[in-house]
C-alpha positions in Angstrom: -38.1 16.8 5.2 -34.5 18.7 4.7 -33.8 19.6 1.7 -30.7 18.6 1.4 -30.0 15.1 3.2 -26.7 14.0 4.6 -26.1 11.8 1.4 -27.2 14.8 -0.9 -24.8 17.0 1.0 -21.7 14.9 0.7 -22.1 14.5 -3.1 -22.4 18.5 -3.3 -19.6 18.4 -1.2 -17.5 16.1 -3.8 -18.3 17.6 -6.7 -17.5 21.0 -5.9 -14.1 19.6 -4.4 -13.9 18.1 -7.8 -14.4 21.3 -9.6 -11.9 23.0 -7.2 -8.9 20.6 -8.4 -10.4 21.0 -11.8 -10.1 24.7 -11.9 -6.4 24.6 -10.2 -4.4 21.8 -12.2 -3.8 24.2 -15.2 -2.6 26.8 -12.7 -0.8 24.9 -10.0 2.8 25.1 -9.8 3.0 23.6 -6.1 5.6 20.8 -6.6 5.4 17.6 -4.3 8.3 17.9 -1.9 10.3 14.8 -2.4 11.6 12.8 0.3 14.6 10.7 -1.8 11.5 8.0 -1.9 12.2 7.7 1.7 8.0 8.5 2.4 5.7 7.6 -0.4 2.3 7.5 -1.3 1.6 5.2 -3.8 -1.5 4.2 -5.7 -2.5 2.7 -9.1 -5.3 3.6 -12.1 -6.9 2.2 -15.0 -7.6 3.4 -18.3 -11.7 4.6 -17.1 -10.7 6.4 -14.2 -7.5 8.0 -16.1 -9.0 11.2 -16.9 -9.9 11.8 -13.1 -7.2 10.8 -10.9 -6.0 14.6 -11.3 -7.9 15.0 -8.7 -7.0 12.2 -6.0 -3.6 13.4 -7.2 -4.1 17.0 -6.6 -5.4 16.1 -3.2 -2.4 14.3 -2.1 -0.2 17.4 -3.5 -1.6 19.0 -0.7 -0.8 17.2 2.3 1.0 19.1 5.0 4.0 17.2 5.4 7.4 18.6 4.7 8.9 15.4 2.6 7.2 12.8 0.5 6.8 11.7 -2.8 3.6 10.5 -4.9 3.9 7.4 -7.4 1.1 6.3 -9.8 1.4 2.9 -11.1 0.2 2.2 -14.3 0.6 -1.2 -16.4 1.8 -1.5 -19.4 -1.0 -2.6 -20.7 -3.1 0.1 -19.3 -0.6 2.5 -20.5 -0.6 1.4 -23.9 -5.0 2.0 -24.1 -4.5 4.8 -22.8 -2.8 6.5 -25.3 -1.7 10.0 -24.8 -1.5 10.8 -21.2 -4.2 13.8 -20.4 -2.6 17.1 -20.0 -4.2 16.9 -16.4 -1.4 14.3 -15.5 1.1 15.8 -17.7 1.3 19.0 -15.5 1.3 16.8 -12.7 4.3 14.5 -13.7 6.1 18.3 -14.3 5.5 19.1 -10.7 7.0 15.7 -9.5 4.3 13.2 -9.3 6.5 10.1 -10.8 3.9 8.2 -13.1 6.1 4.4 -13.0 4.8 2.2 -16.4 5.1 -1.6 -15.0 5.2 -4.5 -17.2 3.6 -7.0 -15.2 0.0 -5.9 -14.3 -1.4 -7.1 -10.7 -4.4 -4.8 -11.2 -5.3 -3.5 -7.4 -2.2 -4.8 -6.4 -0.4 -2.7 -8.3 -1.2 0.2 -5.9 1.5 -1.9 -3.3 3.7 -4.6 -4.8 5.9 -2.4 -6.9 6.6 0.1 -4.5 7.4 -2.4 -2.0 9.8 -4.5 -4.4 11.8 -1.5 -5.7 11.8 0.3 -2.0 12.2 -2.4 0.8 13.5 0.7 3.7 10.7 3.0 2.3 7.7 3.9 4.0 4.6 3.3 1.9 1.5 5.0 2.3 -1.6 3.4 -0.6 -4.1 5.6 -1.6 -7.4 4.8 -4.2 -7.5 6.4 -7.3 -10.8 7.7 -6.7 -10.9 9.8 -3.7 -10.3 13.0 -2.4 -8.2 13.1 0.7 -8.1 16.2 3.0 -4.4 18.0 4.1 -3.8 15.6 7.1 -4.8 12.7 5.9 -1.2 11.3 5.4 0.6 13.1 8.7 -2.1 11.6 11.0 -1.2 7.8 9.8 2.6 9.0 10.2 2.0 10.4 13.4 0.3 7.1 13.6 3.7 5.2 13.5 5.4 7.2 15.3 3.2 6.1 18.4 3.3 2.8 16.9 6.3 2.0 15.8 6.8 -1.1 13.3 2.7 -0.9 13.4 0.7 -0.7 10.1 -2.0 2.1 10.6 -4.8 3.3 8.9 -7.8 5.2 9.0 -10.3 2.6 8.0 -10.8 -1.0 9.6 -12.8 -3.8 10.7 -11.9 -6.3 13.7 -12.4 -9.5 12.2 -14.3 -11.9 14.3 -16.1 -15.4 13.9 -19.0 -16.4 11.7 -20.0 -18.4 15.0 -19.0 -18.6 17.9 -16.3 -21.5 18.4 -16.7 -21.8 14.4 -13.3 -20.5 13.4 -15.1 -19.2 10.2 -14.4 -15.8 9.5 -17.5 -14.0 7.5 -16.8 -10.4 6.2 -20.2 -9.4 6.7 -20.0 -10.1 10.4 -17.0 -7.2 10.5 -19.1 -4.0 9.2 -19.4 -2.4 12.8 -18.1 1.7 12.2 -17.2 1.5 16.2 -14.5 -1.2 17.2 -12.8 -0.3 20.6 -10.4 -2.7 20.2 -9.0 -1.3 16.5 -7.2 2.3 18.2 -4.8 -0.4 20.3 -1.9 -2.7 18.0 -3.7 -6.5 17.3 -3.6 -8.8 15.2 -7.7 -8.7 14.4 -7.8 -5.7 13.1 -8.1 -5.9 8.8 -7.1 -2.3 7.5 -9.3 -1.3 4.5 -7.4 0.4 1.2 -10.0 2.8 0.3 -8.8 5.2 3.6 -5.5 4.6 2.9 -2.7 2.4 4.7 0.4 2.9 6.0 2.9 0.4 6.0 6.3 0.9 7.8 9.4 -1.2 6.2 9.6 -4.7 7.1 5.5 -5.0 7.9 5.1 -7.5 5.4 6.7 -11.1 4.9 8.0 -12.0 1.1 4.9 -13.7 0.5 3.0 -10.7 -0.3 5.2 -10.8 -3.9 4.1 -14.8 -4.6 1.8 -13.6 -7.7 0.4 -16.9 -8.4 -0.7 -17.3 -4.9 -2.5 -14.2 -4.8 -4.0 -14.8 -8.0 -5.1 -17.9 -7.2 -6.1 -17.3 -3.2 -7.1 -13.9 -3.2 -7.3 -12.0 -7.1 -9.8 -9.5 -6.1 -9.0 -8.8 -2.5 -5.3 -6.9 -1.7 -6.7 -6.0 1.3 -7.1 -9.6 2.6 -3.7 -10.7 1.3 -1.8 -8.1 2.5 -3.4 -8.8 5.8 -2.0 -12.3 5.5 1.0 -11.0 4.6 1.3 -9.1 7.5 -0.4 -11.5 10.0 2.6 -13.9 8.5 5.4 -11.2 9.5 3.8 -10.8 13.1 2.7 -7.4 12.5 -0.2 -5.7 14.5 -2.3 -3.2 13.4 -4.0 -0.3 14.3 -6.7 2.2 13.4 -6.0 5.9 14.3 -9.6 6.8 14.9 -12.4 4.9 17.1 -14.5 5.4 14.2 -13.9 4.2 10.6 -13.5 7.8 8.2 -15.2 8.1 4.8 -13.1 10.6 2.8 -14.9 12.2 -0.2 -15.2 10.1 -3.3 -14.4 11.8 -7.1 -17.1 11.1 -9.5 -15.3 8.3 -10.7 -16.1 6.3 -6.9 -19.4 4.5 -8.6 -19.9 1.3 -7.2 -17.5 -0.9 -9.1 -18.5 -4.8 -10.3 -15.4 -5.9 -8.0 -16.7 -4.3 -4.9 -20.3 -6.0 -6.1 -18.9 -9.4 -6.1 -16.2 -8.7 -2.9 -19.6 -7.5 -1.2 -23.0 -8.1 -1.7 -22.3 -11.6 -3.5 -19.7 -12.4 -0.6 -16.8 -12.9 -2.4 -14.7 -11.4 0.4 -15.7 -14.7 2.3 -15.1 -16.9 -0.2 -10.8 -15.3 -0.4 -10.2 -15.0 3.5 -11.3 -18.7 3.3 -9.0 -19.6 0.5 -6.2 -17.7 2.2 -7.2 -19.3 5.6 -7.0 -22.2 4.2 -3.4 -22.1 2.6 -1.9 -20.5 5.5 -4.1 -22.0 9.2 -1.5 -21.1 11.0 -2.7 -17.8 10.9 -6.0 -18.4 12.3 -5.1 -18.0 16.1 -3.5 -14.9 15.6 -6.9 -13.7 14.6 -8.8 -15.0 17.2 -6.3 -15.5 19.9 -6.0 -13.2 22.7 -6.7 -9.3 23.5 -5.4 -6.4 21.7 -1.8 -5.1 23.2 -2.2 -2.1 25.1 -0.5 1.1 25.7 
């Protein structure tokens, strides 16, 4: 028996990146490059994960692209429990990570919506507040669109497919396959998943994607299946930039998480992409209907 296994070796692996960006935020003065919000990467937090985003932060600091900027969303709300910042964030909003209070609070939506709203011709690029991307993380998913154009990209994905056959059904725990051939070529079956993060060029989205009580009432634990609506509704394709999904190291902070319990293992994905389906059928035979487009 190894002494360490594979899942022992990646949590070594995380926690010494961990300490790494730990040891450097009091040091660093590497400044994010900004684009003019032209490229952003943009992700949201809340109030238990505050005092470790530093480090999904820091990570993103690093990525080797010459222009981009980094917002955090946090709610007002959220804000306001928080109290004072953590001097962790404090030297990172001095090195140009713009830390944007809202007032309205869509919780995982946040990580999106407001970008999107405020910078229609931007490219957005969503990250999770608790991982740890490597360097070229973000310049593969724009080097992504730039073989793609108008494509949203990403590094994680699942072809959606049918419960049955003939059934029309959708059932997220028939899409868990690592190895999809048909996700590295634009199509409409392809569901990007937030967690590897998500690039999405301007335009990829129709206006629906801001209806709040729709999404709150179709889909309010599951941005990842409305924004696939959204972008099914805008005729967008999409495409994964590996032919296997990527896990990127977690922070501490990565614990399993009562949404992704209920999304999950209690099939509460399901029960949204039927809600959504539902609302909108007209999108059901982009899903199902016809082959990925090729090269």
């Amino acid at each position: 028996m190894p002494l360490l296994t594979a899942k022992r070796k990646r949590k070594l692996r995380s926690a010494l990146r961990f300490l790494h960006y730990r040891m450097k935020n009091p040091w660093s003065s590497r400044r994010v490059p900004s684009s003019g919000d032209r490229l952003i990467i943009s992700l949201t937090t809340h109030p238990p994960r505050i005092r470790q985003v530093f480090a999904t932060l820091e990570s993103l600091c690093e990525q080797d692209l010459d222009a981009f900027d980094i917002h955090l969303y946090l709610s007002r709300r959220d804000r306001e429990a928080i109290g004072s910042l953590p001097a962790s964030l404090q030297r990172l909003a001095r090195r140009g990570v713009r830390i944007v209070v809202t007032e309205e609070d869509y919780r995982s939506y946040d990580k999106l919506v407001h970008a999107l709203k405020a910078f229609p011709e931007a490219t957005i690029i969503t990250a999770d507040d608790d991982m740890l991307y490597p360097p070229n993380w973000a310049r593969r998913l724009v080097d992504g669109v730039t073989r793609f154009p108008g494509c949203i990209v990403c590094h994680r994905g699942h072809m959606l497919c049918e419960s049955a056959p003939g059934s029309g059904e959708i059932s997220y725990q028939m899409v868990k396959s690592r190895r999809d051939p048909g996700a590295i070529h634009p199509n409409f079956a392809l569901m990007p998943t937030g967690s590897g993060g998500v690039l999405y060029p301007p335009g990829a989205l129709n206006p629906m994607v801001f209806d709040v009580e729709a999404f709150r009432a179709l889909a309010p634990n599951a941005d990842d299946i409305w924004f696939k609506m959204a972008s099914l509704k805008a005729g967008t394709r999409c495409v994964r930039i590996n032919p296997r999904n990527v896990d990127f190291l977690p922070t501490p902070a990565a614990g399993e998480s009562a949404l992704h319990e209920d999304n999950i293992k209690r099939g509460g994905n399901d029960v949204q992409f039927a809600n959504c389906l539902a609302r909108y059928p007209e999108l059901k035979p982009l899903i199902f209907g016809g082959p990925p487009e090729r090269e």
